[in-house]
C-alpha positions in Angstrom: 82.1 86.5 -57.6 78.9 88.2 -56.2 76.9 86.7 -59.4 78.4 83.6 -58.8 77.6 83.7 -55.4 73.5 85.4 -56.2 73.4 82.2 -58.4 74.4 79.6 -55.8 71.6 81.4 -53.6 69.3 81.4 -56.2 69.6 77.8 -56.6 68.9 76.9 -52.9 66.1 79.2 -53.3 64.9 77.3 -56.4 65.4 74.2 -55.4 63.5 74.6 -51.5 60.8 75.9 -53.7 60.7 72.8 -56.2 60.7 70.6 -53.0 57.8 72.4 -51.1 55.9 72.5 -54.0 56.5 68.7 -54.9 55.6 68.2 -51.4 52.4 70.8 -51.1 51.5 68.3 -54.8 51.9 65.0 -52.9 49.9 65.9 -50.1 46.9 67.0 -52.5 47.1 63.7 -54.1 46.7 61.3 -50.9 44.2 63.6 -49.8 42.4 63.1 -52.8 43.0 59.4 -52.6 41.8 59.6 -48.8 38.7 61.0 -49.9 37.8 59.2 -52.4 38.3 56.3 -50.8 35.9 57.1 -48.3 33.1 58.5 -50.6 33.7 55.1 -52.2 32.8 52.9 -49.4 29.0 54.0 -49.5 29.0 54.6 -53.3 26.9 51.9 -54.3 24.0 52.6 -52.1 23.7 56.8 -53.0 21.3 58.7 -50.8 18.4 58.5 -52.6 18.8 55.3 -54.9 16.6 53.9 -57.4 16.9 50.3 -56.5 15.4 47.7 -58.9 14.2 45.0 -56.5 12.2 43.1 -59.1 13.0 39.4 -59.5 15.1 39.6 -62.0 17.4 42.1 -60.2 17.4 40.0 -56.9 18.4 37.4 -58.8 21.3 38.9 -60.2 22.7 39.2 -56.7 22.2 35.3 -56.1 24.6 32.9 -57.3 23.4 30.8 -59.9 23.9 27.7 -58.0 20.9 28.9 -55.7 18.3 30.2 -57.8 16.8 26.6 -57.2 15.9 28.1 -53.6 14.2 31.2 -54.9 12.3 29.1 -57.5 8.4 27.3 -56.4 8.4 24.2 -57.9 5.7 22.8 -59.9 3.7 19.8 -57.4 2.3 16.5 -58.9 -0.9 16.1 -56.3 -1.6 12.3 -57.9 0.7 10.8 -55.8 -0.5 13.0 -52.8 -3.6 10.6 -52.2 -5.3 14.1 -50.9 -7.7 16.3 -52.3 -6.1 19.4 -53.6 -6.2 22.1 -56.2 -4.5 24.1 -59.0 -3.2 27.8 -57.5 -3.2 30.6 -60.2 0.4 29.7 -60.5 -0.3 26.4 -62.0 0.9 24.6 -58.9 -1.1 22.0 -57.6 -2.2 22.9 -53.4 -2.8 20.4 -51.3 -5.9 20.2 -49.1 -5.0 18.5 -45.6 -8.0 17.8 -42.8 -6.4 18.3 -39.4 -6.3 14.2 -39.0 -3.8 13.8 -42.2 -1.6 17.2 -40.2 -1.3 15.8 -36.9 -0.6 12.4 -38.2 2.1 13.6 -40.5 3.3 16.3 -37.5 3.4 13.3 -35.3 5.4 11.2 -37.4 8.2 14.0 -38.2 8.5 14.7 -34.3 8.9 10.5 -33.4 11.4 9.7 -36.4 13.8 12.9 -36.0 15.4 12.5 -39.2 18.7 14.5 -39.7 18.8 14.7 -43.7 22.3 15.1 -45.1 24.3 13.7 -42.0 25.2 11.2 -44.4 27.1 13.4 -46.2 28.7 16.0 -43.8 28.9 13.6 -40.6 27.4 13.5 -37.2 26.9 17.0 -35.6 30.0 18.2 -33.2 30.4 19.6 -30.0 31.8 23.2 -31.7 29.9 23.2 -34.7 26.6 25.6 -34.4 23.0 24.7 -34.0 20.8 27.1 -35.8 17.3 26.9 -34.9 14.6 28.8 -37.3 11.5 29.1 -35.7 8.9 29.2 -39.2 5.4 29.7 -39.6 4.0 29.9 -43.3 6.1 32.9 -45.3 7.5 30.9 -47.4 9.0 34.0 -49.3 11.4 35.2 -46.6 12.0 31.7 -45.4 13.7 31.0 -49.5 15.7 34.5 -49.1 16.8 33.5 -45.7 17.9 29.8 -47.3 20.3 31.5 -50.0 21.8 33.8 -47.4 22.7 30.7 -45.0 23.9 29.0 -47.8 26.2 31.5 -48.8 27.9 31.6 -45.5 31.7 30.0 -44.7 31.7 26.6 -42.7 28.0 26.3 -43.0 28.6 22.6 -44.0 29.6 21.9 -40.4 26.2 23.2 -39.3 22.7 21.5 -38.2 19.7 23.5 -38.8 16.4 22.7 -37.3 13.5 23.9 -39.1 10.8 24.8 -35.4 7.5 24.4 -37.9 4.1 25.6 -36.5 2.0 25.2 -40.1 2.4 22.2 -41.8 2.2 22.8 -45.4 3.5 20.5 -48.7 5.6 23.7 -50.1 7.5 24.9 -47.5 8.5 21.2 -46.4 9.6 20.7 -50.1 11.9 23.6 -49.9 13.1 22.8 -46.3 13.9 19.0 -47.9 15.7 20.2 -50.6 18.7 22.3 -48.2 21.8 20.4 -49.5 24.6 22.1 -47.6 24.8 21.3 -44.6 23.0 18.8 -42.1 18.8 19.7 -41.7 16.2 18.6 -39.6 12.4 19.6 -38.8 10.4 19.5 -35.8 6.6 20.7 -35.7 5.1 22.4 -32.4 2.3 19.8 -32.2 -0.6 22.6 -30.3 -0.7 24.8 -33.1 -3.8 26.5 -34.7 -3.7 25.2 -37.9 -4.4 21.6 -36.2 -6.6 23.2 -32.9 -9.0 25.3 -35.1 -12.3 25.3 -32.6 -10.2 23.9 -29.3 -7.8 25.9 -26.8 -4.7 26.7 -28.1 -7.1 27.7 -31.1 -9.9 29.7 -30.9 -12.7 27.6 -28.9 -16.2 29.2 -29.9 -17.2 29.4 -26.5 -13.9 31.9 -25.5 -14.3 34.9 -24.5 -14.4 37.5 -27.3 -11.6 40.0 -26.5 -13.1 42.8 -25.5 -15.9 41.9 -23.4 -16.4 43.1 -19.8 -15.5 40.6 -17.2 -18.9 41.0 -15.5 -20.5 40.5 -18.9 -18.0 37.7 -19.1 -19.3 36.3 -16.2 -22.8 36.8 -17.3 -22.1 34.7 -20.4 -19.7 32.0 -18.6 -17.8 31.8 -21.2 -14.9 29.8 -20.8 -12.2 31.9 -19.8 -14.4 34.5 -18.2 -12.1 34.3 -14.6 -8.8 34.9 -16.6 -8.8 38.2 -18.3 -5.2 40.0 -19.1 -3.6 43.1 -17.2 -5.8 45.3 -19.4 -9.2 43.5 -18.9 -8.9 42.0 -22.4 -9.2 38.2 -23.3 -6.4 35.8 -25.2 -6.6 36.2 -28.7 -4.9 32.7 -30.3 -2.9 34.0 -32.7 -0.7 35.9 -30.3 -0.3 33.6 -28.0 0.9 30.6 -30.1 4.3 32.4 -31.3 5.3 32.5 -27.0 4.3 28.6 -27.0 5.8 27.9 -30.0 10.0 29.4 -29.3 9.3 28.0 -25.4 8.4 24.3 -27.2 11.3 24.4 -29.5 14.0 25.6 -27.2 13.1 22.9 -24.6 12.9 20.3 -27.5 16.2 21.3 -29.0 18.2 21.3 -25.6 16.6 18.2 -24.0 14.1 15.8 -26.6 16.1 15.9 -30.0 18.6 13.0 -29.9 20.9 14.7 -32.4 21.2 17.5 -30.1 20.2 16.9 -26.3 24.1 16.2 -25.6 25.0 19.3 -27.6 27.1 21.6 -25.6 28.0 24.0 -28.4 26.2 27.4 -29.7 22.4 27.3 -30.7 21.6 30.5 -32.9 17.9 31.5 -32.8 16.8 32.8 -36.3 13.3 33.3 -37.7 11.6 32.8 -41.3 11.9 36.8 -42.2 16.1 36.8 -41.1 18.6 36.9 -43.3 22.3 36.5 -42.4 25.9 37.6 -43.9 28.1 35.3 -45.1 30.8 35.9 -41.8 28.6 35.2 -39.2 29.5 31.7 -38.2 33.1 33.4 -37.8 31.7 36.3 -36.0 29.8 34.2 -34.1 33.1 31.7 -32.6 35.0 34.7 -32.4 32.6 36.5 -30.3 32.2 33.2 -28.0 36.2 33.1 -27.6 36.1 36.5 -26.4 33.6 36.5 -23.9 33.4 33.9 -21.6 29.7 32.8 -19.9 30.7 34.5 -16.3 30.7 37.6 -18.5 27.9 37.4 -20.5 25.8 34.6 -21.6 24.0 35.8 -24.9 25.5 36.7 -28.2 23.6 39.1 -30.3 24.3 39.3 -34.0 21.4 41.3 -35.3 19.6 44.5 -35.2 16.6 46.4 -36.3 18.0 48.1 -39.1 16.3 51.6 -37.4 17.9 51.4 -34.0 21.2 52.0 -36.6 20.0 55.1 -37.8 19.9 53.8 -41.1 17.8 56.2 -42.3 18.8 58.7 -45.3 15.6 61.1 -44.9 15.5 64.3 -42.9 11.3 65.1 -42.1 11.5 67.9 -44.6 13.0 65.2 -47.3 10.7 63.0 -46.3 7.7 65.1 -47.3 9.3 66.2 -50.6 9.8 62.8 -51.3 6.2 62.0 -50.6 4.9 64.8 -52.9 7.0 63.6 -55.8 5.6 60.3 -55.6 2.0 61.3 -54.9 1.2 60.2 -58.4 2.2 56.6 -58.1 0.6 53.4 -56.3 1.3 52.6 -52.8 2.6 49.7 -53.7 5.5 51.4 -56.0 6.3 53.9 -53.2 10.0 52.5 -51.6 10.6 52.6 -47.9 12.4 56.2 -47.0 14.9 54.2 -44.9 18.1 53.6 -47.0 19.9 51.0 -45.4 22.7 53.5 -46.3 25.6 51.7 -45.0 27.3 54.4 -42.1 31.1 54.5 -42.2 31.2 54.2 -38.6 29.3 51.2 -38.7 31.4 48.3 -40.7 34.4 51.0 -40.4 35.6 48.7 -37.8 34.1 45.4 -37.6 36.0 43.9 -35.1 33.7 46.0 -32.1 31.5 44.0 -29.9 30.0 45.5 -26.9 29.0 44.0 -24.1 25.8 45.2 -22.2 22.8 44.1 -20.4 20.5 42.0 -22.6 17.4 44.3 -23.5 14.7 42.6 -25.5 13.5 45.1 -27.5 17.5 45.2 -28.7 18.8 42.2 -28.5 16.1 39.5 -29.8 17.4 38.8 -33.3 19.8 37.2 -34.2 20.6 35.7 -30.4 22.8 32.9 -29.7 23.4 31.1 -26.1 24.4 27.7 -25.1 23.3 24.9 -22.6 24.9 26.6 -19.5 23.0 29.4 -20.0 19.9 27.3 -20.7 20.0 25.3 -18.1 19.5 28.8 -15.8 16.4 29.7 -17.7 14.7 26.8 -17.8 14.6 26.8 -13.4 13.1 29.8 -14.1 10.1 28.8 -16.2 7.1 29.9 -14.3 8.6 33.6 -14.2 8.5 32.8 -18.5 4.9 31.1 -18.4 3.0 32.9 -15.6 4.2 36.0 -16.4 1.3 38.4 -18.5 3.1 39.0 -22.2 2.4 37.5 -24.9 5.9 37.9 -26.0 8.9 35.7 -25.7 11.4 38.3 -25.6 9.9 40.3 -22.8 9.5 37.1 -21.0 13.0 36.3 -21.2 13.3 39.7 -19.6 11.0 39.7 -16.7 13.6 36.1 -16.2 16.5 38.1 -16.5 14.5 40.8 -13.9 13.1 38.3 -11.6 15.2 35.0 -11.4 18.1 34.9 -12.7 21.4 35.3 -10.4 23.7 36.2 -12.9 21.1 38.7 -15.0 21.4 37.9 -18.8 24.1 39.8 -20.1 24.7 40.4 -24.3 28.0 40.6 -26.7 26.6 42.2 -29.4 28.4 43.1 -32.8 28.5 46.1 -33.6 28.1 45.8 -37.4 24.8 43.3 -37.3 25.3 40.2 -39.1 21.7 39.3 -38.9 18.7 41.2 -40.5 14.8 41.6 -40.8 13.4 41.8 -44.1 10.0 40.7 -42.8 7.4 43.8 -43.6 4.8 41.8 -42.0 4.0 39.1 -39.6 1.6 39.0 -36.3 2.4 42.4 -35.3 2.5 44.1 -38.8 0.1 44.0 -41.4 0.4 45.9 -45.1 -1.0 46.2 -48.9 1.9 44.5 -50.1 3.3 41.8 -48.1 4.9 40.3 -50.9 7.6 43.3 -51.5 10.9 41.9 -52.2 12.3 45.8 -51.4 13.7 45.4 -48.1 15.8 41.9 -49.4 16.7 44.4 -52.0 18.3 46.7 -49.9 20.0 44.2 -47.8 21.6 42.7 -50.4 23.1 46.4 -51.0 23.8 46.7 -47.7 26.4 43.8 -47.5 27.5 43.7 -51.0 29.1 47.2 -49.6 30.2 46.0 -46.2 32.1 42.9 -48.0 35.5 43.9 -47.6 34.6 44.5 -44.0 33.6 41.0 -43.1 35.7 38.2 -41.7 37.4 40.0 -39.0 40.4 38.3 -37.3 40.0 39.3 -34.0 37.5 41.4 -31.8 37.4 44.4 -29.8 35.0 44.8 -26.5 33.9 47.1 -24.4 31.4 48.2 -21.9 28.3 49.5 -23.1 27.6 52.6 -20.5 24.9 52.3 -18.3 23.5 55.2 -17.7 19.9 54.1 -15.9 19.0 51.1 -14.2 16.2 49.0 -15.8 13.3 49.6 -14.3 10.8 46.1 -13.9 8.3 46.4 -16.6 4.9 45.7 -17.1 3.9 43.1 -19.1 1.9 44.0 -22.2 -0.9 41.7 -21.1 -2.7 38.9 -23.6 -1.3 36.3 -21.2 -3.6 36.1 -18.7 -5.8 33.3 -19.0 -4.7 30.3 -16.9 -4.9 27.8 -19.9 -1.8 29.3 -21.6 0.0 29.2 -18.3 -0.4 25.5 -17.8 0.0 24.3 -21.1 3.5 26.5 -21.3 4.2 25.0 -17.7 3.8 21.2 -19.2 5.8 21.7 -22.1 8.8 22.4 -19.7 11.7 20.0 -19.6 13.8 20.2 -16.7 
C-alpha cells in the first residue's frame, strides 16, 4: 500500500512537472514569435543598408504599367515650328522667345481645359483637389506622378498642375496623366517670361548687397525699399511666395472647374511623393476633426523632425572614413529612413496642434471655409518682410486670424520630400535618385500599416506660447507688395 500510494504521488508529481514544463515551452515559443515579429517589421531596411537606387532598381519597385512616367520621350521638333536643338540624350529641345511663352501661357490660363473629365466625370463636391505647385524638376515631378498614381480613389481626383516655367517636356508628361481628371495653370509674372523687367531681375535693381546710401547715390530702382536686414530682393526668391499666393486665389476663385468647390484642396509640390492611403487618411482625418477645431490637415513631414536617422556622431565619422576613398557623388545620405516601430506601429494617431510652418508646410490640406479667412487677411501675407509662404501664412495665423490656424497632423506622414535641391539647397548631384530610393523602402515596410479604419486624436502639449517672429527679410521692396496685393481675389 505505501508503494502504491509513493506511486500515485509520484504521478501528480510527474505530471505538474510535464505541465509546467509544457507551459515554461509554450511561453518561449510566443516569445520567440513576439520577437521576431517585431525585428521583422524593420527588416527590410537594416541599419546600415546598401540600397541600390540605380534606375534599374527604382524601377523594380514601380509597376510596370507606369514606367511610361519614369521614361523621357523622344520629341519630333518639325512639327514644333520653333527653333530647337538635339540634347545629349538624343531628344530634340525646344528653343521658345518669351513672345511664343506668354502666348502659349496665356492661352492655357483662358481655355482651362480639364483633360480626362471625359472619362471619370465632372469634379464632386467630396472628391479632392490636389494642387502641385511645379517649377522645372522634371525628375521629382515623374516620381511624384507614379506615387499619385498608385494611390486608392485617385480616379475621383482633379489635379492642377500651378506651372511657373513653361517647358515642352514637362507639359508632355503632365498631358500624358491618364488616371484621373488634370488640369494646368501657369503663373503668368514668372522669370522665365520677365527676364530684364520686375518680377525678374531689372538691370537697373539694386544689387543685393549694396548700402542704402550708396543705393541712393546710384538711384537705382528700388533704392527706398531695402529688406529687414538692409539687403535688396533677389528674384528668384521672391517668385516661389508669388507663385503659391497666385495659385491658391486662382484655384478657389478663377478656375471654373473649381471656384464652387467646397471640398478638400491638398497642396503638394514637384519634389513630394505620397503613399498610396493618403486620400483615405486624408477623409478620415477631415471626419474627425471638424473646422471649429482645426482648419489644416497635415499629412507630411521632414523625414528628420522623425528622427529618422540610424547614425550616432561617432558612426557617423567611421562611416565617413570608410568611404573616404570614394566620390562624393557615391557617398549615401547617413539618414536611413529606418522606419521606427513607434511610428506606423499605430497609424490611426493624429494629433492636433497649432499650425507651425516650419512643421506643418508639406503635405497641407484646407478647404474654402478656411480660405475664405486668409484671404481677408492678405496684406498681413503680402506686406509682411519673408520671402516665404509658409512663414507668411504664420505671421496670418499671429496677426489676423480669429480662430488661429490650427493642424490635424498624422502621425505616420503620408507625404514626403525627396527633393535634395531646389531654391534653398544647392548640391554636386542634384540628379540622385537615393532619397526616392529610400522612400520607396520606407513604405514598402509600412504597407501593412496603411489604410487605417478609424483615427485616434489628441492634444499636442503646449508647452510655450509662440512667440511673434521676425520675418527673414527679402520682402521688402514695395513692388512685390503691390503686385502680391493685385493678385488677390476676394
Amino acid at each position: 500500500m505505501m508503494s502504491t500510494g509513493r506511486s500515485q504521488v509520484w504521478r501528480r508529481r510527474s505530471g505538474s512537472t510535464l505541465w509546467l514544463r509544457g507551459g515554461i515551452i509554450i511561453f518561449i515559443i510566443i516569445f520567440i514569435w513576439v520577437q521576431i515579429s517585431f525585428i521583422d517589421f524593420g527588416a527590410s531596411v537594416p541599419p546600415y543598408p546598401d540600397y541600390n537606387d540605380s534606375q534599374a532598381a527604382i524601377l523594380s519597385m514601380v509597376p510596370v504599367v507606369l514606367h511610361k512616367f519614369l521614361a523621357p520621350k523622344p520629341k519630333n521638333g518639325t512639327n514644333l515650328g520653333l527653333n530647337g536643338s538635339y540634347n545629349n540624350l538624343g531628344y530634340f529641345k525646344a528653343t521658345f522667345n518669351i513672345s511664343d511663352i506668354k502666348r502659349s501661357i496665356a492661352q492655357y490660363n483662358l481655355q482651362q481645359t480639364v483633360y480626362n473629365e471625359d472619362l471619370f466625370g465632372p469634379l464632386q463636391n467630396d472628391s479632392i483637389v490636389i494642387v502641385i505647385q511645379i517649377h522645372d524638376r522634371i525628375t521629382y515631378l515623374r516620381h511624384l506622378i507614379v506615387s499619385l498614381a498608385q494611390a486608392r480613389d485617385i480616379s475621383q481626383a482633379l489635379i492642377v498642375f500651378s506651372h511657373d516655367y513653361y517647358d515642352e517636356e514637362i507639359n508632355t508628361l503632365v498631358q500624358s496623366v491618364d488616371f484621373c481628371k488634370v488640369i494646368q495653370i501657369f503663373y503668368p509674372f514668372s522669370i522665365q517670361t520677365h527676364p530684364n523687367e520686375f518680377p525678374g531681375e531689372d538691370p537697373g535693381d539694386c544689387p543685393r548687397d549694396i548700402k542704402k546710401d550708396k543705393a541712393l547715390q546710384l538711384k537705382c530702382n528700388n533704392a527706398l525699399y531695402s529688406d529687414l536686414y538692409g539687403h535688396y530682393r533677389e528674384a528668384k526668391f521672391t517668385q516661389t511666395k508669388h507663385h503659391w499666393w497666385w495659385k491658391v486665389n486662382r484655384v478657389f476663385n478663377q478656375l471654373d472647374v473649381t471656384r464652387n468647390h467646397s471640398g478638400l484642396v491638398l497642396f503638394l509640390e514637384e519634389d513630394h511623393y505620397v503613399a498610396e492611403d493618403f486620400i483615405h487618411i486624408l477623409r478620415l482625418m477631415s471626419k474627425t476633426c471638424s473646422d471649429k477645431i482645426c482648419n489644416i490637415l497635415s499629412l507630411g513631414t521632414y523625414l528628420k523632425t522623425y528622427n529618422y536617422y540610424g547614425d550616432s556622431k561617432k558612426k557617423e565619422a567611421l562611416r565617413a572614413k570608410q568611404q573616404s576613398n570614394k566620390k562624393i557623388v557615391e557617398v549615401q545620405p547617413s539618414w536611413t529612413f529606418q522606419v521606427l516601430p513607434s511610428l506606423y506601429q499605430h497609424p490611426q494617431k493624429v494629433e492636433i496642434t497649432p499650425w507651425i510652418s516650419s512643421k506643418h508646410n508639406m503635405g497641407m490640406a484646407f478647404n474654402r471655409t478656411t480660405w475664405n479667412e486668409v484671404v481677408k487677411c492678405a496684406a498681413f501675407f503680402c506686406k509682411y518682410d519673408d520671402y516665404n509662404w509658409d512663414w507668411s501664412l504664420q505671421h496670418i495665423s499671429q496677426n489676423c486670424l480669429k480662430q488661429k490656424l490650427q493642424a490635424m497632423v498624422a502621425k505616420g506622414p503620408r507625404v514626403f520630400h525627396i527633393g535634395e535641391c531646389g531654391v534653398h539647397h544647392k548640391k554636386d548631384n542634384c540628379g540622385s535618385t537615393a532619397v526616392i530610393s529610400k522612400v520607396q523602402q520606407v513604405l514598402r515596410s509600412a504597407k501593412r500599416y496603411l489604410f487605417p479604419e478609424y483615427l485616434i486624436s489628441s492634444y499636442a502639449a503646449i508647452l510655450k506660447k509662440n512667440k511673434l517672429r521676425k520675418g527673414n527679410g527679402g520682402w521688402g521692396d514695395h513692388r512685390d507688395h503691390k503686385l502680391c496685393m493685385s493678385m488677390t481675389i476676394t
